[in-house]
HTML snippet that shows the backbone in 3Dmol.js (N, CA, C, O; Angstrom):
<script src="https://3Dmol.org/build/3Dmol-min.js"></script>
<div id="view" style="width:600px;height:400px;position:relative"></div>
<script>
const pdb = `
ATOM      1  N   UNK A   1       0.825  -1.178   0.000  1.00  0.00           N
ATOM      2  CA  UNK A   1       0.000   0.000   0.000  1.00  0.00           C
ATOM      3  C   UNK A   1       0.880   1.255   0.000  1.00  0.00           C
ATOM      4  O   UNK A   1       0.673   2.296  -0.624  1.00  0.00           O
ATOM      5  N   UNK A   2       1.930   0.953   0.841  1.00  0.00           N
ATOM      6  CA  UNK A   2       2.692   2.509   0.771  1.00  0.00           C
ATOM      7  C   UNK A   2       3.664   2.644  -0.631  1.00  0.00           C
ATOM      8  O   UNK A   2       4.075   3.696  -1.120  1.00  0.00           O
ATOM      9  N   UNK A   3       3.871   1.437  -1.060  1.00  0.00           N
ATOM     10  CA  UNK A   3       4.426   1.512  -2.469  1.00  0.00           C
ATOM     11  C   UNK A   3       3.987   2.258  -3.568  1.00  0.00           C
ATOM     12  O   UNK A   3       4.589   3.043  -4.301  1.00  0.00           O
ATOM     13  N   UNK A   4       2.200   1.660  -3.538  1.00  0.00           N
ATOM     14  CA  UNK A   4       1.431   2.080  -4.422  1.00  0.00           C
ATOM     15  C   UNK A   4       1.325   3.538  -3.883  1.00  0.00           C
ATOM     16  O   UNK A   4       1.523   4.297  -4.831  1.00  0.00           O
ATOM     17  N   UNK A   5       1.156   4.035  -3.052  1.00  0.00           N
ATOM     18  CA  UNK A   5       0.902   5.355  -2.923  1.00  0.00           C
ATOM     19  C   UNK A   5       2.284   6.567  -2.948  1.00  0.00           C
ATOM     20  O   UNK A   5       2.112   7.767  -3.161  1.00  0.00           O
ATOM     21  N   UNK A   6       3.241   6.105  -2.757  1.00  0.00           N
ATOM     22  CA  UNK A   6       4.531   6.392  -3.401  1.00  0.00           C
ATOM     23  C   UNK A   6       4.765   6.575  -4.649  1.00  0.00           C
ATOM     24  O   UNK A   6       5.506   7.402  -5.180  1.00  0.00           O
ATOM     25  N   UNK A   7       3.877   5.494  -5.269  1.00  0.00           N
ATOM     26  CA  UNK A   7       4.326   5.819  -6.844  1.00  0.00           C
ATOM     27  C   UNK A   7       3.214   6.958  -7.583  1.00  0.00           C
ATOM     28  O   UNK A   7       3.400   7.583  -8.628  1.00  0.00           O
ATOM     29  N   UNK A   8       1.779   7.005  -6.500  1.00  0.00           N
ATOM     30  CA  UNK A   8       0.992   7.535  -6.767  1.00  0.00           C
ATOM     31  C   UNK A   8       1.496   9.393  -7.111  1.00  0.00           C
ATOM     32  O   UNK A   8       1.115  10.203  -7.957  1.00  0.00           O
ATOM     33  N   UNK A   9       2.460   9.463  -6.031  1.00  0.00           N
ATOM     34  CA  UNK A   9       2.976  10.736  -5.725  1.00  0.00           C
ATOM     35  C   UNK A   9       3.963  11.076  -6.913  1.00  0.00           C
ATOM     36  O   UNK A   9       3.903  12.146  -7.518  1.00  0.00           O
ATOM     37  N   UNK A  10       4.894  10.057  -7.203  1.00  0.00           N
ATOM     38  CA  UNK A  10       5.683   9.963  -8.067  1.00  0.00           C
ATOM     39  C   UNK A  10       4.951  10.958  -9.524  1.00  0.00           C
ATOM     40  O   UNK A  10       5.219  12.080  -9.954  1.00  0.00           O
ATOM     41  N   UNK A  11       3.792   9.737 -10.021  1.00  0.00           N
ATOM     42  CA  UNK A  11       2.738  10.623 -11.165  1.00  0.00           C
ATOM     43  C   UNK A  11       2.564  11.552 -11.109  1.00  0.00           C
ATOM     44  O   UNK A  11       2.654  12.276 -12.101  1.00  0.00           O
ATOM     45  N   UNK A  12       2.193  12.041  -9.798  1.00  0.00           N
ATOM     46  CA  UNK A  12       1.533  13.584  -9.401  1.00  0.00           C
ATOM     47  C   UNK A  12       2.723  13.903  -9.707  1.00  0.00           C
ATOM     48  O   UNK A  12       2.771  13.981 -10.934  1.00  0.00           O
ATOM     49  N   UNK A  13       3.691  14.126  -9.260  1.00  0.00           N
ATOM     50  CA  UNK A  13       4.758  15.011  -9.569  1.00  0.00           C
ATOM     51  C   UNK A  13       5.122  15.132 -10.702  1.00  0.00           C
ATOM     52  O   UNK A  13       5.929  16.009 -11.009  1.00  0.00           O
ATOM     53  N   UNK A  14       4.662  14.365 -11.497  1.00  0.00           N
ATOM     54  CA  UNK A  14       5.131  14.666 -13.524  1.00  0.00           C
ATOM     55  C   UNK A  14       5.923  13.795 -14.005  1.00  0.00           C
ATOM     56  O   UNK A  14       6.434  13.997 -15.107  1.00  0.00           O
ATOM     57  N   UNK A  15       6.228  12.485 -13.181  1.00  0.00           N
ATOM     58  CA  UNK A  15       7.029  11.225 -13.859  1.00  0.00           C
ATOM     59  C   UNK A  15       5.933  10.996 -14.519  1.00  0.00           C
ATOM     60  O   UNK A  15       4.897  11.657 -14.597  1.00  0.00           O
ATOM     61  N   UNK A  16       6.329   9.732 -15.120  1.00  0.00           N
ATOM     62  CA  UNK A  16       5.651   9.133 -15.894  1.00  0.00           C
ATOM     63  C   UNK A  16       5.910   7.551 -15.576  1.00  0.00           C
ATOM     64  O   UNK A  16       7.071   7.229 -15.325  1.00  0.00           O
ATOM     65  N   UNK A  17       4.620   6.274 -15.571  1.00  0.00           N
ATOM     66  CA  UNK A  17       4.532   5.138 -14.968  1.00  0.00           C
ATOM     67  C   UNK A  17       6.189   4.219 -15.057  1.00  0.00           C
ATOM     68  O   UNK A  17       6.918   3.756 -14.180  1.00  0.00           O
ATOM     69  N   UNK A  18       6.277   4.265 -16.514  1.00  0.00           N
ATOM     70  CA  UNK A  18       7.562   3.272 -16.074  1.00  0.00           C
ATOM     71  C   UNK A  18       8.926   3.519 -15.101  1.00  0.00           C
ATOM     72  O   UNK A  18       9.648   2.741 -14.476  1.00  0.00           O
ATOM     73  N   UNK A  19       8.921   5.318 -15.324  1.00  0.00           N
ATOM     74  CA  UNK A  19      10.334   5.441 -14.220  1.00  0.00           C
ATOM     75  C   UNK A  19      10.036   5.294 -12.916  1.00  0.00           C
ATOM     76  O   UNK A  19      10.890   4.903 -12.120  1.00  0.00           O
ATOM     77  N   UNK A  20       8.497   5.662 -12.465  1.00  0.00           N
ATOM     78  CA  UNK A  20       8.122   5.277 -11.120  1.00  0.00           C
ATOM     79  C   UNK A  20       8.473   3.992 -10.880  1.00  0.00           C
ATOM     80  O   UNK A  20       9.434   3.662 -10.186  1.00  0.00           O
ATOM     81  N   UNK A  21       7.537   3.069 -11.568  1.00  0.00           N
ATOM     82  CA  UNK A  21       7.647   1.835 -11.638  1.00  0.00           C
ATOM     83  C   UNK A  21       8.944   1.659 -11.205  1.00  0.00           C
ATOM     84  O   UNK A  21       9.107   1.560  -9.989  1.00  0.00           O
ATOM     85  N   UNK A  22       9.915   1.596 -11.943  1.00  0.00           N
ATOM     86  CA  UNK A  22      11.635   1.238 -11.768  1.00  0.00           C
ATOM     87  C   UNK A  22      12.072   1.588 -10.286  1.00  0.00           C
ATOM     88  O   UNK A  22      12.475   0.837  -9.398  1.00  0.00           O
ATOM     89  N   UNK A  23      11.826   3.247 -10.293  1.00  0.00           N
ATOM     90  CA  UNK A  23      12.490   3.259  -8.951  1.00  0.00           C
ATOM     91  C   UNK A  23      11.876   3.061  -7.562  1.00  0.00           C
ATOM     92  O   UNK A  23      12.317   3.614  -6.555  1.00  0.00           O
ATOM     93  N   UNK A  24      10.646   2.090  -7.588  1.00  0.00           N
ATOM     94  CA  UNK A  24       9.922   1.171  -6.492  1.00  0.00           C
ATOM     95  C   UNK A  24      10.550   0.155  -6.814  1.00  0.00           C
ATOM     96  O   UNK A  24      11.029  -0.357  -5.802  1.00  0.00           O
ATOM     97  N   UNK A  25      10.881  -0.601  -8.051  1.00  0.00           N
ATOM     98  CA  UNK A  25      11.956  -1.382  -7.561  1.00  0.00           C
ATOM     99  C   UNK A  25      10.615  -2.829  -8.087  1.00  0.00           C
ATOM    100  O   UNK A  25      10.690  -4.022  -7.792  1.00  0.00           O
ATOM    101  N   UNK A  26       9.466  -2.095  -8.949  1.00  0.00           N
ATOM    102  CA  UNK A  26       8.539  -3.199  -9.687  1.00  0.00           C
ATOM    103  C   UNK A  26       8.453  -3.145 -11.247  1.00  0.00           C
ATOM    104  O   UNK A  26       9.120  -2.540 -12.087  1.00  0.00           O
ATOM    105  N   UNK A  27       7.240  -4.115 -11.338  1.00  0.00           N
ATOM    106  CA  UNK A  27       6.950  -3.647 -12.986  1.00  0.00           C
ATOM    107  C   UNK A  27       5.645  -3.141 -13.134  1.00  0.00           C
ATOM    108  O   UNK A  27       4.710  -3.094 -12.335  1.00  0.00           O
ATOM    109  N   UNK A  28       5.778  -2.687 -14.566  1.00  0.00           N
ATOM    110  CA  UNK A  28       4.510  -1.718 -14.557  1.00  0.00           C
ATOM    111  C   UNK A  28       2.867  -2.793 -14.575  1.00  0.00           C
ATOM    112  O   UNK A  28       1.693  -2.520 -14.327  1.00  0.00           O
ATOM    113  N   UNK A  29       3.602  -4.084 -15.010  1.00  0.00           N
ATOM    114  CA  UNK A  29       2.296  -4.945 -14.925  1.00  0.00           C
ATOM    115  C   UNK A  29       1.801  -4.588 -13.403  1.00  0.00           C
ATOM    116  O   UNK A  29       0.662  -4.233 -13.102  1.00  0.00           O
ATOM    117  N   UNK A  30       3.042  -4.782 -12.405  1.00  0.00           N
ATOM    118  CA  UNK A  30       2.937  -4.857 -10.813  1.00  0.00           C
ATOM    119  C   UNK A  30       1.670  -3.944 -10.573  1.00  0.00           C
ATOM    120  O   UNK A  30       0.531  -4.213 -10.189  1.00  0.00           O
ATOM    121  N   UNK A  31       2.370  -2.606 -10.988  1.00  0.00           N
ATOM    122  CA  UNK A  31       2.150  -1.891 -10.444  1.00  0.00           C
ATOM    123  C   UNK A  31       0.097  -1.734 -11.047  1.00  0.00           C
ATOM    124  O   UNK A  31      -0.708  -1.203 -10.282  1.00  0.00           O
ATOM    125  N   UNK A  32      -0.238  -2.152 -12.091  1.00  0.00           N
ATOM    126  CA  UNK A  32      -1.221  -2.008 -12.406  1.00  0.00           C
ATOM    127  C   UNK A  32      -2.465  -2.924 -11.741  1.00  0.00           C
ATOM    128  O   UNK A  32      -3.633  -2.626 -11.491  1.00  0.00           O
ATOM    129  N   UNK A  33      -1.714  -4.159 -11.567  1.00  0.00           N
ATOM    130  CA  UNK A  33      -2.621  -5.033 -11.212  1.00  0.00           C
ATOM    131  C   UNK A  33      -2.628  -4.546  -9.233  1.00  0.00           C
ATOM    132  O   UNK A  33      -3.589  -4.978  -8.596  1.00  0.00           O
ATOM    133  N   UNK A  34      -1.908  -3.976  -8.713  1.00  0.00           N
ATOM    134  CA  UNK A  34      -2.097  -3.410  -7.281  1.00  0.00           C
ATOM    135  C   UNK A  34      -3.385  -2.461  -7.539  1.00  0.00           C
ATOM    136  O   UNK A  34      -4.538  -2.536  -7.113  1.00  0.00           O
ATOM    137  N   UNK A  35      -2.890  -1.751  -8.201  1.00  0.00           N
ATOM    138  CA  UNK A  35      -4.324  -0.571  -8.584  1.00  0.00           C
ATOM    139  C   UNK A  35      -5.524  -0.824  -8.586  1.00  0.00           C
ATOM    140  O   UNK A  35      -6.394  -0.238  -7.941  1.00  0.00           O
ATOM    141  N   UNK A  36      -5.672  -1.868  -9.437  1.00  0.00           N
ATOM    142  CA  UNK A  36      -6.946  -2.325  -9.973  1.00  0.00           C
ATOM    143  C   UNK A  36      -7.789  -3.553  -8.564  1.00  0.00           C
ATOM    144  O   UNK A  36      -8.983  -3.785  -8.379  1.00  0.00           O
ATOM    145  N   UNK A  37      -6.533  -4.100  -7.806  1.00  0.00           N
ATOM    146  CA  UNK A  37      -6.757  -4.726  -6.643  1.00  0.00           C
ATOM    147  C   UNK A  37      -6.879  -3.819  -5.479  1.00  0.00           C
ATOM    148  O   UNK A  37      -7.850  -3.907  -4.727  1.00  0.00           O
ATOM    149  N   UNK A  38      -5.782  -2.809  -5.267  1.00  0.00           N
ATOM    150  CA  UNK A  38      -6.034  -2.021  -3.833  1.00  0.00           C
ATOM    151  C   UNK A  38      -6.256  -0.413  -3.972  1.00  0.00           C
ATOM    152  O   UNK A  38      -6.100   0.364  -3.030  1.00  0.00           O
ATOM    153  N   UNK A  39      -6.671  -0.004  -5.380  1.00  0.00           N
ATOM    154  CA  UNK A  39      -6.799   1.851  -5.817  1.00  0.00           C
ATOM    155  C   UNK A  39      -7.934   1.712  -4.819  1.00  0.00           C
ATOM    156  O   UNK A  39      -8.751   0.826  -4.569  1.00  0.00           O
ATOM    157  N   UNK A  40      -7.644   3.067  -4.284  1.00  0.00           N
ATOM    158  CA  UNK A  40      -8.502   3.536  -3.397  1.00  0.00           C
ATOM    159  C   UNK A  40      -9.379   3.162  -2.491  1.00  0.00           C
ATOM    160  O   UNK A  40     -10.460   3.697  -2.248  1.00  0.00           O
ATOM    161  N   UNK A  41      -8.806   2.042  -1.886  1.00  0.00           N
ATOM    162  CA  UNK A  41      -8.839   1.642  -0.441  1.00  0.00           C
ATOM    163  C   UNK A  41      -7.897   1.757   0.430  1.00  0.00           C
ATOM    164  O   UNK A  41      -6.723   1.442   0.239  1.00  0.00           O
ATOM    165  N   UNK A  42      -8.500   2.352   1.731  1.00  0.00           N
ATOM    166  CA  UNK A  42      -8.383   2.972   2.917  1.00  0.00           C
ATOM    167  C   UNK A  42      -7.506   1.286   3.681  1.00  0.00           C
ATOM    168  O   UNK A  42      -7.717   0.098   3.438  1.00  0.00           O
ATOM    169  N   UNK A  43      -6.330   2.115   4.820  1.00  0.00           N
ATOM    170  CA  UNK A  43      -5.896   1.171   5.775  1.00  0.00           C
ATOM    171  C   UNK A  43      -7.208   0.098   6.194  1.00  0.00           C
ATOM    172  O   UNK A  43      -7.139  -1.079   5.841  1.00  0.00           O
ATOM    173  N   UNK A  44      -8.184   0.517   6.832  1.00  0.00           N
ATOM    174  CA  UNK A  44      -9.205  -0.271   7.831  1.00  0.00           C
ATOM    175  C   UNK A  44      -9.772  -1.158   6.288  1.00  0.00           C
ATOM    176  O   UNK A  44     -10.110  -2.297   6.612  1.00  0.00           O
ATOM    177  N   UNK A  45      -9.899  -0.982   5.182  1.00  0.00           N
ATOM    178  CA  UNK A  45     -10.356  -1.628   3.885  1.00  0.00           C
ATOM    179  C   UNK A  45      -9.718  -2.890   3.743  1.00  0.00           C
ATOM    180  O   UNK A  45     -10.219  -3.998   3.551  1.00  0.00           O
ATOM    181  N   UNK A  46      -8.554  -2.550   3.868  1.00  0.00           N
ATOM    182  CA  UNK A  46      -7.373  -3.339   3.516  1.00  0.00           C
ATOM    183  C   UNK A  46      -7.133  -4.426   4.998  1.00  0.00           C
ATOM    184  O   UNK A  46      -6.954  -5.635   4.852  1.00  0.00           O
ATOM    185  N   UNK A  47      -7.156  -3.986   5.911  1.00  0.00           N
ATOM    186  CA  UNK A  47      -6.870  -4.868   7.644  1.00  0.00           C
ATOM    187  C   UNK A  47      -8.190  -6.134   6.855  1.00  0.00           C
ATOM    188  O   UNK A  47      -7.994  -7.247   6.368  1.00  0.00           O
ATOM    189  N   UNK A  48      -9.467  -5.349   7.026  1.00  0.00           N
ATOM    190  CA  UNK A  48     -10.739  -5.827   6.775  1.00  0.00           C
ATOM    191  C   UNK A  48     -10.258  -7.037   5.490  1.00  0.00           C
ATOM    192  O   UNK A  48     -10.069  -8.087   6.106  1.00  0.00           O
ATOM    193  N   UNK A  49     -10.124  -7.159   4.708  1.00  0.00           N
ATOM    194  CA  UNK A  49      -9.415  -7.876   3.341  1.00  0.00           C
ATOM    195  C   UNK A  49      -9.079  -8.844   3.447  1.00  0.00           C
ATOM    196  O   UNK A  49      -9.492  -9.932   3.048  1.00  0.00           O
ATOM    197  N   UNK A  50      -7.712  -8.317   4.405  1.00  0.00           N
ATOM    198  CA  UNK A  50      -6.814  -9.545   4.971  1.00  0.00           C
ATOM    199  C   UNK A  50      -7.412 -10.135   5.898  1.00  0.00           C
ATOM    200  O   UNK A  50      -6.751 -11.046   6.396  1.00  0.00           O
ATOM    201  N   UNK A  51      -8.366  -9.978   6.306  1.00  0.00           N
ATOM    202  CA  UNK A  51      -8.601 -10.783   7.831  1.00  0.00           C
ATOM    203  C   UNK A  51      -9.523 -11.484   7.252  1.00  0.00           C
ATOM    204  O   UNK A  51      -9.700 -12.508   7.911  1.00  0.00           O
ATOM    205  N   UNK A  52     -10.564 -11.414   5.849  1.00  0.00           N
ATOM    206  CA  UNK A  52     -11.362 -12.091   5.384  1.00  0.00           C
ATOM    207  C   UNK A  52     -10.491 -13.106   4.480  1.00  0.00           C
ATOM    208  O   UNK A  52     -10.898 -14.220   4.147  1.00  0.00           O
ATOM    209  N   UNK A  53      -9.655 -12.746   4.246  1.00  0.00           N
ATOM    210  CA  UNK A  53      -8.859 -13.661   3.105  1.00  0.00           C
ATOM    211  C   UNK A  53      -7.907 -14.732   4.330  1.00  0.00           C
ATOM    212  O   UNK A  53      -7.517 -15.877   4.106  1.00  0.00           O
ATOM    213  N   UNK A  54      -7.761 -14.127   5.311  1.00  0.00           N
ATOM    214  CA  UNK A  54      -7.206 -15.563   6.530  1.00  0.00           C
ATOM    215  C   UNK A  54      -8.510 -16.206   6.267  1.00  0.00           C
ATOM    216  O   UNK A  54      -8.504 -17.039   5.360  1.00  0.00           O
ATOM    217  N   UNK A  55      -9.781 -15.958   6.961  1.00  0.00           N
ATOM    218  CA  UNK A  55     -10.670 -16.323   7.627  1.00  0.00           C
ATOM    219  C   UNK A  55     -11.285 -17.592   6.224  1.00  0.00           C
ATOM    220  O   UNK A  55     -11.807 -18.687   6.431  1.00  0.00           O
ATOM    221  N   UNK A  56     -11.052 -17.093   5.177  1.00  0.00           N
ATOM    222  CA  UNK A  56     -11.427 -17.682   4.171  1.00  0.00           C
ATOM    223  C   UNK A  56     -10.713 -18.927   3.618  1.00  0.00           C
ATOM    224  O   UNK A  56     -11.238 -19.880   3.042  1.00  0.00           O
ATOM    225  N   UNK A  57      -9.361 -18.726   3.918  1.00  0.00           N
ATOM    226  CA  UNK A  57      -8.406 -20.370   3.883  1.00  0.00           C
ATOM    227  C   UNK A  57      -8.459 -20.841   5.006  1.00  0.00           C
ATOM    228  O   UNK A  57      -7.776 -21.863   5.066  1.00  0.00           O
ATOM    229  N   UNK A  58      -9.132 -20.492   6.297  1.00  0.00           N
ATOM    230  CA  UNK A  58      -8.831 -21.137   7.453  1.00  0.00           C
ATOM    231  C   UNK A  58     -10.518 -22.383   6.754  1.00  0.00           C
ATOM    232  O   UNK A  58     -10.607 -23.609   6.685  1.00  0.00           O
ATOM    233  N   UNK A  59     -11.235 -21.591   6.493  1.00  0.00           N
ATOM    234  CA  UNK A  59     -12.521 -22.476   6.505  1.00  0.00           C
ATOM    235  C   UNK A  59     -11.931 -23.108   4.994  1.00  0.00           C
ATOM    236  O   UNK A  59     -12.346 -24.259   5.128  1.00  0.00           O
ATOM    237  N   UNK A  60     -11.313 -23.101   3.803  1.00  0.00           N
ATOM    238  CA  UNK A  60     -11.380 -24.018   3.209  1.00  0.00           C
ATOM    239  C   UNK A  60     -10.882 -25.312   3.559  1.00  0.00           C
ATOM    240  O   UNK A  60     -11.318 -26.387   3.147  1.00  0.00           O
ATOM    241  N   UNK A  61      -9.526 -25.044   4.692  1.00  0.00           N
ATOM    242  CA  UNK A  61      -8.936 -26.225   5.069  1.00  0.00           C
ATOM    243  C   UNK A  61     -10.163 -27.197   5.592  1.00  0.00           C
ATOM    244  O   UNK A  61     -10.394 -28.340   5.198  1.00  0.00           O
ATOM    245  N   UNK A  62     -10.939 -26.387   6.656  1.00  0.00           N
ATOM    246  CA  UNK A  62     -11.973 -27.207   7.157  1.00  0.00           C
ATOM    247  C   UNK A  62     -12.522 -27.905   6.740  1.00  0.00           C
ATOM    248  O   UNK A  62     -12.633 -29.034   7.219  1.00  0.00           O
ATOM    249  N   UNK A  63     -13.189 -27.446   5.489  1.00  0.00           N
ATOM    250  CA  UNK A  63     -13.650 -28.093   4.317  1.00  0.00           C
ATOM    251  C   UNK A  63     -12.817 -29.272   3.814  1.00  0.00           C
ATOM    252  O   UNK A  63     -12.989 -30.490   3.783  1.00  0.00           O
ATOM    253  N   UNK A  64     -11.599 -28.222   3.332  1.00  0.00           N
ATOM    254  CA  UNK A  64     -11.109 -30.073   2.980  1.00  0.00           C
ATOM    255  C   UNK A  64     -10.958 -31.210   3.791  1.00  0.00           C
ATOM    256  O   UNK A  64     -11.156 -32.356   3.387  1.00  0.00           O
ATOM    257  N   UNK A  65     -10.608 -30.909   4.936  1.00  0.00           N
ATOM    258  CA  UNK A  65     -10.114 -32.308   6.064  1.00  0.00           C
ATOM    259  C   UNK A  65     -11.920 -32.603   5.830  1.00  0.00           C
ATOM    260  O   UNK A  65     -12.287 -33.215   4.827  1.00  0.00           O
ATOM    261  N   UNK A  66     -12.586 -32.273   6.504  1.00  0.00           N
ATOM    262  CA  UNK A  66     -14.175 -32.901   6.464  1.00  0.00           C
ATOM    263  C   UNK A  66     -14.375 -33.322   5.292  1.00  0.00           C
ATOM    264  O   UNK A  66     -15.233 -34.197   5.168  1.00  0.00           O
ATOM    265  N   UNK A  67     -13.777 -32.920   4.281  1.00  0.00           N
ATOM    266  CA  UNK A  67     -14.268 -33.988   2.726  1.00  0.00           C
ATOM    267  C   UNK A  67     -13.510 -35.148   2.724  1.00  0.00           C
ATOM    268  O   UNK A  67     -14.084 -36.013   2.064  1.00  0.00           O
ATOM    269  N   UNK A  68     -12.477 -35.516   3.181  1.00  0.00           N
ATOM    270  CA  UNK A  68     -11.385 -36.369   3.228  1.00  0.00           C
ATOM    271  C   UNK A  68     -11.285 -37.709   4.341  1.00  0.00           C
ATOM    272  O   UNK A  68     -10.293 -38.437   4.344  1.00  0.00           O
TER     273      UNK A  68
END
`;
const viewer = $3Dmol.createViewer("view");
viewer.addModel(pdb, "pdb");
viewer.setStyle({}, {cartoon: {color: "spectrum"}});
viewer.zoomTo();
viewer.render();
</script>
């Protein structure tokens, strides 16, 4: 998140995507597919995300051992 919003600043300032890109140290695919996954969501968006995306492999395991 602070990457993406680093590079966000980067634009604003009058670079242009690929030198941002470079000097985060990604690629511009990276950097697009973050966007399109985390543009403009907030810290508490993102906590919220991750805690559904644990919560969500914790119950597939469940699933699998009970199918097995």
């Amino acid at each position: 998140m602070k990457l993406l919003r680093s590079i966000e600043l980067q634009l604003a300032a009058g670079s242009d995507v690929p030198s941002a890109c470079r000097s985060a140290g990604i690629s511009d695919a990276t950097y697009y597919n973050w966007r399109k996954k985390f543009g403009g969501m907030g810290r508490s968006q993102l906590a919220e995300m991750k805690a559904l995306e644990k919560e969500n492999g914790r119950l597939k395991k469940i699933v699998a051992d009970l199918v097995t």
